[in-house]
C-alpha positions as CSV (number, residue, x, y, z in Angstrom):
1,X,75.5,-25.2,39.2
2,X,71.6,-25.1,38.0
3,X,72.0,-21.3,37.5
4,X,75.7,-20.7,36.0
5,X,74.4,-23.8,33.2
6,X,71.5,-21.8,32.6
7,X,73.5,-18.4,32.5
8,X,75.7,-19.8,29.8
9,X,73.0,-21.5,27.9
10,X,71.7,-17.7,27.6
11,X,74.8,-16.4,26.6
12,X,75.6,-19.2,23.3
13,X,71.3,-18.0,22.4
14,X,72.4,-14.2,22.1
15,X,74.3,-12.7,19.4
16,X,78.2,-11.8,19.8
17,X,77.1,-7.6,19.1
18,X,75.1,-7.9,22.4
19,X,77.4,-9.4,24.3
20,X,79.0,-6.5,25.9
21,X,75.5,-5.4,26.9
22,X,75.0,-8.3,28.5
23,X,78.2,-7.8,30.5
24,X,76.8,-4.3,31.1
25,X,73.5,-5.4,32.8
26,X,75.4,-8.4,34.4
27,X,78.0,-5.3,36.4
28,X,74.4,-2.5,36.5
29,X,72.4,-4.9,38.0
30,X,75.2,-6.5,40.8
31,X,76.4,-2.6,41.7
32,X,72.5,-1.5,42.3
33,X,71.9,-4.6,44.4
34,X,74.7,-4.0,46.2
35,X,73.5,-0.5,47.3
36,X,69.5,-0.3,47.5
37,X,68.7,-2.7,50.2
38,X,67.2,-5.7,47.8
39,X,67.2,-8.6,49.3
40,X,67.5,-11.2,46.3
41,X,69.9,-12.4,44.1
42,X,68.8,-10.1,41.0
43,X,72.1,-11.2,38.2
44,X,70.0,-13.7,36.6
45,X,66.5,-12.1,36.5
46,X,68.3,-9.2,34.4
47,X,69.9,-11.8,31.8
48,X,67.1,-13.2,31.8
49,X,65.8,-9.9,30.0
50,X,67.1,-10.0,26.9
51,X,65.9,-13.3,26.2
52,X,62.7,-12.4,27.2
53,X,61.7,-9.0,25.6
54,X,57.8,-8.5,25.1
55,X,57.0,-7.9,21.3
56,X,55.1,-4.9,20.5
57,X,52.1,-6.6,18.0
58,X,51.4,-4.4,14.7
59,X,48.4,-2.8,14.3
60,X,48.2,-4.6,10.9
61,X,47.6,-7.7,12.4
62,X,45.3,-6.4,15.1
63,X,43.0,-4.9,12.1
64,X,43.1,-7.8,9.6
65,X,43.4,-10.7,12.1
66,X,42.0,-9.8,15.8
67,X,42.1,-12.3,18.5
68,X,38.3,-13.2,18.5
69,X,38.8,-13.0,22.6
70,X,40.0,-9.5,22.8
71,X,38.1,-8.1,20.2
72,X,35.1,-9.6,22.1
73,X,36.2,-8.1,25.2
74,X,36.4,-5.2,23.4
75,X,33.2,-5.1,22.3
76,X,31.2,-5.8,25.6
77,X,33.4,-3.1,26.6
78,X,31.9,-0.6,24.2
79,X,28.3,-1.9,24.5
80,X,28.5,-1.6,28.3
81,X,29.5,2.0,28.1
82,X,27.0,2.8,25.4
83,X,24.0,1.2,27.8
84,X,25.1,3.4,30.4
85,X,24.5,6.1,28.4
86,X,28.4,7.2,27.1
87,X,28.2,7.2,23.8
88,X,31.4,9.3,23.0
89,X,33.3,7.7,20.3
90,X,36.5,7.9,21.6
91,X,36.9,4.8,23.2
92,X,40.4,3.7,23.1
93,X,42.0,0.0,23.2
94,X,44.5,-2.1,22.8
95,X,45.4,-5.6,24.2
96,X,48.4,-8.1,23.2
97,X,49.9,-11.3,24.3
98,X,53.4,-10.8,25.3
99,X,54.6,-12.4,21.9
100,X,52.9,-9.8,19.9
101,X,51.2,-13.0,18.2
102,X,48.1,-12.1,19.3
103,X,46.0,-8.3,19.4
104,X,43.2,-6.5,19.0
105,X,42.6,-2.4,19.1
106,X,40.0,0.5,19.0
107,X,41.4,3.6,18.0
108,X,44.6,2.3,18.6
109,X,47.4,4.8,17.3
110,X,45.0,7.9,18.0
111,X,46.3,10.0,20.6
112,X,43.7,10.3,23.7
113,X,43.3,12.1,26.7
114,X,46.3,9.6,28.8
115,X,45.3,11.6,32.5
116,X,47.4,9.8,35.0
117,X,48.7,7.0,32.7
118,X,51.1,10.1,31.6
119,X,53.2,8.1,34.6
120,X,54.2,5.7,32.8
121,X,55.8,7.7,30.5
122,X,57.3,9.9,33.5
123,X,58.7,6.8,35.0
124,X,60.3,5.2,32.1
125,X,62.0,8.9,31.4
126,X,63.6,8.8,35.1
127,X,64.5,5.0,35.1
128,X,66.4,6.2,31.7
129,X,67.9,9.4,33.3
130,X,68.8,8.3,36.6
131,X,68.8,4.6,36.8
132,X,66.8,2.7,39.2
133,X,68.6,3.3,42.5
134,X,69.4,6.8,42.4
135,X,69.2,8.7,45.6
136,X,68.3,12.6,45.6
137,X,70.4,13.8,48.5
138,X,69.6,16.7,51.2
139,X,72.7,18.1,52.5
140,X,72.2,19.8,56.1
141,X,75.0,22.1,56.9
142,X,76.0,23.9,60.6
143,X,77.5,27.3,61.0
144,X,78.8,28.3,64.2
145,X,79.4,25.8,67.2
146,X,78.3,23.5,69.3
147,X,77.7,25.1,73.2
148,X,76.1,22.0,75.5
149,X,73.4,21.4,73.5
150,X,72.5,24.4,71.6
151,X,74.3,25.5,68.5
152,X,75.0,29.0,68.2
153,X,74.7,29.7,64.5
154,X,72.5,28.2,61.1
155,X,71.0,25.2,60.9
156,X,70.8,24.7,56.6
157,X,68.6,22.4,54.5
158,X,70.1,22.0,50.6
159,X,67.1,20.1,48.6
160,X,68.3,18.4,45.1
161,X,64.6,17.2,44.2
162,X,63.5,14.5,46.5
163,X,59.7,14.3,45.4
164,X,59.4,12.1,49.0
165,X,60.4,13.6,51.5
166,X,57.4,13.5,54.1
167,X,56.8,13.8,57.7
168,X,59.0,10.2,58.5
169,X,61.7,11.5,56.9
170,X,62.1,14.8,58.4
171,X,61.4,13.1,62.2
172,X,64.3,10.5,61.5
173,X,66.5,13.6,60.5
174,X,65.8,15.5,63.7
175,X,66.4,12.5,65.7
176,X,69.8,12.0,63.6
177,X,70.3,16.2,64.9
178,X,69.4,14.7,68.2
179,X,72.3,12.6,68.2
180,X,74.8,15.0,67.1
181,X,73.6,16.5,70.5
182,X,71.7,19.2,68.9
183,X,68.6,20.4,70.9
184,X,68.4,24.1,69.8
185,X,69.3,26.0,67.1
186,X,70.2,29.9,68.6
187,X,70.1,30.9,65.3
188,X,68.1,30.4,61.9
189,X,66.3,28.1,59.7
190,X,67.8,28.5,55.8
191,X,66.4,26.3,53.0
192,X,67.5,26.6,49.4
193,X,68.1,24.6,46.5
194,X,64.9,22.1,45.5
195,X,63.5,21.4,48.6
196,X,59.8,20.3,49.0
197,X,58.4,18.6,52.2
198,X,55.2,16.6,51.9
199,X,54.2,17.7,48.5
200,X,54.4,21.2,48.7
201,X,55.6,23.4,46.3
202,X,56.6,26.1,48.0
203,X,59.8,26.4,49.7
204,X,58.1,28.3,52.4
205,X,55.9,26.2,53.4
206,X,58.0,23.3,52.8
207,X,60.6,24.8,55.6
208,X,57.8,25.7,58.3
209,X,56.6,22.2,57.8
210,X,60.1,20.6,58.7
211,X,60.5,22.9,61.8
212,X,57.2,21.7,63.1
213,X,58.3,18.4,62.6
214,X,61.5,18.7,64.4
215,X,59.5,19.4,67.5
216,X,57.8,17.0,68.8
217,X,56.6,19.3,71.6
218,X,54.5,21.5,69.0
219,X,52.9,18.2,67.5
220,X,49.1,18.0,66.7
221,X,47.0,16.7,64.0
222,X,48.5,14.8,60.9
223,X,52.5,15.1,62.1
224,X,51.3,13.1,65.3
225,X,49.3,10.9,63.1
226,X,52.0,10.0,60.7
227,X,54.4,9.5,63.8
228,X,52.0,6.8,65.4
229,X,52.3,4.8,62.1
230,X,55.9,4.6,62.3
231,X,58.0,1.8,64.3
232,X,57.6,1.2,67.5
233,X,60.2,2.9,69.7
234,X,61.3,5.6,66.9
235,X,62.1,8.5,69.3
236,X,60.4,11.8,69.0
237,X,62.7,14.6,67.7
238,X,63.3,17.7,70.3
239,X,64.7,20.1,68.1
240,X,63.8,24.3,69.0
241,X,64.7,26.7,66.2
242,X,64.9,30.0,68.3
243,X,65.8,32.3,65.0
244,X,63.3,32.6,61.6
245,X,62.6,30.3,58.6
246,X,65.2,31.9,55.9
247,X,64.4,31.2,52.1
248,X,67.2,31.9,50.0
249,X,67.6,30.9,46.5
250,X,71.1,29.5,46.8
251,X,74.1,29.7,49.5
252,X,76.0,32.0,47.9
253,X,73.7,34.5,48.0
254,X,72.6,34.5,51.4
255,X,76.1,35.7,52.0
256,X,77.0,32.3,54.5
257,X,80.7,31.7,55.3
258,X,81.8,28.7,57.0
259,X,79.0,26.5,57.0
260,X,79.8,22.7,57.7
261,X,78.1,19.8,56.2
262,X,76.7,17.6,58.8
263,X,74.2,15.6,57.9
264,X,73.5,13.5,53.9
265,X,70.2,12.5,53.8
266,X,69.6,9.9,51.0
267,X,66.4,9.8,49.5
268,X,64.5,6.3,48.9
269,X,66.0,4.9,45.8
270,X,64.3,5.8,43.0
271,X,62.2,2.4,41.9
272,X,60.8,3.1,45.3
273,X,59.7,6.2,44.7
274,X,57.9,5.3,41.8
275,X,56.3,2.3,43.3
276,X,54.7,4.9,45.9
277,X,53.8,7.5,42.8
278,X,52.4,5.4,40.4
279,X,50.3,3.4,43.5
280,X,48.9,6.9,44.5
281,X,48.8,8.2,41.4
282,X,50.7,11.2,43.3
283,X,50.7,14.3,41.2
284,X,52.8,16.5,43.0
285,X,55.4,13.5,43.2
286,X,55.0,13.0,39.1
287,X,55.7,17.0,38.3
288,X,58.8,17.0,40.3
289,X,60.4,14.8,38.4
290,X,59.4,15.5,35.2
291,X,60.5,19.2,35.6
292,X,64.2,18.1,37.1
293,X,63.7,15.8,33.7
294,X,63.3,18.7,31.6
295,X,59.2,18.3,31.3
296,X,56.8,17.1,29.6
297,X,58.0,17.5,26.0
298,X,61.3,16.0,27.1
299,X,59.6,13.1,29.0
300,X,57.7,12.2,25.5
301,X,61.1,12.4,23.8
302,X,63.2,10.2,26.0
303,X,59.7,7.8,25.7
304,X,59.4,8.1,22.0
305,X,63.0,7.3,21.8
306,X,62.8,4.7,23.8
307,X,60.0,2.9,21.7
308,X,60.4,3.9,18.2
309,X,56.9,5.2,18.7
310,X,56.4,8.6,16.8
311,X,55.8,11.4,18.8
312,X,52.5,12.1,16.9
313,X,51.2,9.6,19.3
314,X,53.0,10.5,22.9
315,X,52.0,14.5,23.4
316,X,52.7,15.7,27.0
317,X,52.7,19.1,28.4
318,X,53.9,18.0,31.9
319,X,54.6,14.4,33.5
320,X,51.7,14.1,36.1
321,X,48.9,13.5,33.1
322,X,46.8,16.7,34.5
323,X,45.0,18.3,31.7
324,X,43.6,16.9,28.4
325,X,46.9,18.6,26.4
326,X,48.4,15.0,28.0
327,X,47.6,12.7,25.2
328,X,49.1,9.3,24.2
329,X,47.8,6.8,21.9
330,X,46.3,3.3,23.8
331,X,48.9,1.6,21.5
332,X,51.8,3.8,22.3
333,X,50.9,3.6,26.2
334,X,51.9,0.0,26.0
335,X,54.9,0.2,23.9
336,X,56.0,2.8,26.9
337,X,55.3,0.4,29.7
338,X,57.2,-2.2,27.9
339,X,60.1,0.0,27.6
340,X,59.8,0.1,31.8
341,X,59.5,-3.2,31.5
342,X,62.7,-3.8,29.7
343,X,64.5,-1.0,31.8
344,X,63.4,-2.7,35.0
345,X,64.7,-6.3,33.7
346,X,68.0,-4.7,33.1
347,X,68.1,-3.6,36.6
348,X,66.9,-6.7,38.5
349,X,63.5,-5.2,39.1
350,X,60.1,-6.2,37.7
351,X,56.9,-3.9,36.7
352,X,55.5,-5.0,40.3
353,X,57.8,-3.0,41.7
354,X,57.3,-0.3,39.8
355,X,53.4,-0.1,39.6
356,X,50.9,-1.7,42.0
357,X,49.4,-5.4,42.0
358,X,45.7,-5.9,41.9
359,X,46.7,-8.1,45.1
360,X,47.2,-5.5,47.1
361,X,43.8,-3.8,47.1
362,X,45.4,-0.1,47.4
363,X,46.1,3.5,46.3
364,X,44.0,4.1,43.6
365,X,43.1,0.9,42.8
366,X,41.2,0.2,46.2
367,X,37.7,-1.7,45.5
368,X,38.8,-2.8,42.2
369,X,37.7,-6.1,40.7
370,X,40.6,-6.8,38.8
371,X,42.0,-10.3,38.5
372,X,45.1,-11.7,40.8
373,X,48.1,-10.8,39.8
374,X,47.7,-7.9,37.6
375,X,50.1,-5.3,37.5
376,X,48.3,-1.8,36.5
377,X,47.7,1.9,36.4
378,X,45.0,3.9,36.7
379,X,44.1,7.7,35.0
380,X,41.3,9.9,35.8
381,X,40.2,13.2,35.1
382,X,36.8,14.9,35.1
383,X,35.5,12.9,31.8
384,X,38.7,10.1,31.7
385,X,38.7,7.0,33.3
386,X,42.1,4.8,32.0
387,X,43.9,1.6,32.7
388,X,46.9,0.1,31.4
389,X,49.3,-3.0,32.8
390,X,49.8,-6.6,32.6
391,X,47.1,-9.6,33.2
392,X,49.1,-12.9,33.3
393,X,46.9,-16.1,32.1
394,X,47.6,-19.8,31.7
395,X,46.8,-20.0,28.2
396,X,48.9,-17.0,26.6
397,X,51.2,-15.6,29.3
398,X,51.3,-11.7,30.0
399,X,48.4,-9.9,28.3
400,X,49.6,-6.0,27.3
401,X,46.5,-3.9,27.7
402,X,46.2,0.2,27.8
403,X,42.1,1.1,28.0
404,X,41.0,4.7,27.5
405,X,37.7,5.6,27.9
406,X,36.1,9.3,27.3
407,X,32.7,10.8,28.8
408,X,30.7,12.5,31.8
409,X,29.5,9.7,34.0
410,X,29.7,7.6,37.2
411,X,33.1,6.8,37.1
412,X,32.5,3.4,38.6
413,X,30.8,2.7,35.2
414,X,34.4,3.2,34.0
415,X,35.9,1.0,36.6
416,X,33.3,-1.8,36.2
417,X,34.0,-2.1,32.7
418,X,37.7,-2.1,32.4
419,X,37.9,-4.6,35.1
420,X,35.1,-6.6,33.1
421,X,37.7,-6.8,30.1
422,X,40.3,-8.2,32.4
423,X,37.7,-10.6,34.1
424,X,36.5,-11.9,30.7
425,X,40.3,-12.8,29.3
426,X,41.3,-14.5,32.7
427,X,37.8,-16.3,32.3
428,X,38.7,-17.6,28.7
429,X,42.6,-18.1,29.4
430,X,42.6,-19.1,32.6
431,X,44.8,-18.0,35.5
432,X,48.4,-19.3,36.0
433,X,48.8,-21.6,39.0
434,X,52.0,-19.8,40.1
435,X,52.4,-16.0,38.9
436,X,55.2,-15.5,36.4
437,X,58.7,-14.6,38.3
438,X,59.4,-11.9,35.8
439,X,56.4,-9.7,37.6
440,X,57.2,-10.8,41.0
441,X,57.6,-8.5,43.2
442,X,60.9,-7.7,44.6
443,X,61.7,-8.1,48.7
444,X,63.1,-5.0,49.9
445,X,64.0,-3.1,53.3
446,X,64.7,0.7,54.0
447,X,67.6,1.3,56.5
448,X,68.9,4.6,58.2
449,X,69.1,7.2,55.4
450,X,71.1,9.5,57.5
451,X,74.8,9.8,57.0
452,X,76.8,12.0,59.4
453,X,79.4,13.7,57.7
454,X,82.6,13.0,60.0
């Protein structure tokens, strides 16, 4: 009763023209719960978003009236760099309370070097295009027929993108071949479409890299590595290719008549993907999507779009961040991880399970001294070192920060001063008691990805 009363108390706040987008998020958010293995109610959390939208501050406010606390931050910041010898002047900043009541910048709406922070971007642009629960699917077709357990004919891998489809996945799918009572192929390997197996770009390398995995007699090294990490009891594939590893750039032209679809692999859904990415900072992961996107000029479209930022300020040549073409402004960097914000809202997710928590002491935040709770991401290139997220504190809620700085150095220097800025606005606001449930993370579990086609 507690959470229908406070459902319609939502509902009499908003207006009657966003109504029917309410309705819309109400239907988005039960059908993706439904499918993606969440294991939470997630219909109120995404009401709950447009009630709650984070404010953008203007940089008018942040120039004539700076919060004394962030622009002090700011300032240690700078000296700290400066002491350590950086004295490029490109330092960029920005920090916010959630309200926009609050800010304070440096360099604010100048477009800097964003290295990996380009994410951000790249996962808004995909949450927009796709949704948060789409699945790239790998169709594995059959030719010929089934003789005890060797199939006399093709053995076909279709690829539509999956940027994640590592050593796990293709053991689960030769143990799902397994089943089908498939032990040996009598006849060829043939990949097309976008196929890619643990981050390679090649489809040649890609397809020798799923026959050795379908083997478990041929295992050595990393495959036998990332199999003893897996559940206990997950069997080991025995699949033989006897034929060649066939490229061919699509069925039609490698000239195959009856084929059979036997297999749909499902990729992870999407928000998962991009949790790992954005963790990793995976590079390979973040060009794959961006180029099925269009690249990087579309990705800073659908982001500029999304914000009402100009694109003066968001300048990508591809949606990895590699390359100091990549440049977004520290200003615009949080208006785009708002947008992801709001898109993940809609959805029933949060930014936590999107980007990783400071909690978790991983990917590329390892050894960080960040406070609890914070929701970030990293960017580094030879003379970058960048962070961007969400702090939560007692005193002012979610603090919006995006940190940029320039210069050759120890790139711990970086680190130690970034976290400082956090350390110091946690030390004057204080730390919630309980973390805000809008950046909890949300439960999930994977399941057999592995349809047979009947």
């Amino acid at each position: 009763m507690c959470a229908d009363f406070a459902s319609i108390h939502i509902l009499v706040l908003v207006s009657p023209m966003t109504m029917w987008s309410l309705v819309g998020a109400l239907l988005l958010s039960v059908s993706t719960q439904a499918l993606d293995g969440r294991e939470v109610a997630t219909v109120p959390r995404s009401l709950m978003s447009y009630a709650t939208r984070p404010v953008l501050a203007s940089e008018a406010l942040a120039n004539t009236m700076p919060d004394p606390v962030a622009k002090q931050a700011i300032a240690a910041m700078l000296n700290e760099l400066k002491q350590a010898g950086l004295t490029n002047p490109e330092q960029g900043a920005w920090i916010q309370s959630y309200d926009g009541a609050i800010a304070s910048g440096n360099l604010s709406s100048r477009p800097l070097p964003s290295a990996s922070l380009t994410k951000i971007a790249t996962t808004l642009a995909s949450l927009q295009t796709w949704g948060s629960n789409y699945r790239f699917i790998t169709n594995i077709s059959t030719t010929g027929s089934l003789s005890g357990d060797t199939l006399k004919g093709d053995l076909i891998i279709e690829g539509s993108g999956d940027p994640f489809f590592v050593w796990e996945e293709a053991i689960a799918l030769g143990n799902k071949l397994n089943q089908l009572g498939i032990k040996r192929i009598q006849g060829n390997l043939i990949v097309t479409g976008r196929f890619s197996m643990n981050f390679e770009a090649g489809l040649q390398e890609s397809a020798n890299l799923l026959r050795l995995a379908f083997d478990s007699s041929r295992w050595e090294g990393e495959v036998a590595q990332q199999y003893a990490t897996m559940p206990v009891g997950t069997l080991k594939p025995q699949l033989v290719i006897l034929g060649n590893v066939r490229i061919v750039p699509n069925l039609a032209a490698a000239n195959i008549s009856n084929s059979k679809l036997a297999i749909r692999h499902a990729s992870l859904p999407l928000w998962q993907i991009l949790k790992r990415m954005n963790t990793f900072s995976n590079n390979e992961m973040a060009e794959m999507l961006a180029s099925q996107l269009g690249g990087g000029k579309q990705v800073a479209a659908i982001a500029a779009n999304a914000t009402d930022i100009p694109l003066s300020e968001i300048r990508l040549i591809n949606g990895s961040g590699l390359g100091q073409a990549n440049q977004i402004s520290p200003r615009a960097i949080v208006a785009i991880l708002m947008a992801v914000h709001n898109r993940a809202q809609v959805e029933g997710l949060t930014l936590a399970d999107l980007f990783p928590i400071s909690d978790c002491n991983c990917g590329t935040i390892e050894g960080r001294k960040m406070p609890r709770g914070a929701i970030v991401k990293t960017g580094t290139l030879s003379d970058v070192s960048a962070l961007a997220g969400v702090v939560q504190t007692q005193q002012h809620g979610a603090i919006w920060f995006a940190l940029v700085n320039r210069g050759e150095g120890n790139i711990d220097d970086f680190h130690r001063s970034q976290d400082r800025v956090l350390q110091t606005l946690v030390a004057k606001w204080g730390l919630p008691k309980l973390p805000t449930p809008i950046f909890a993370e949300t439960p999930w579990r994977d399941s057999d990805r592995n349809e047979i086609v009947k």
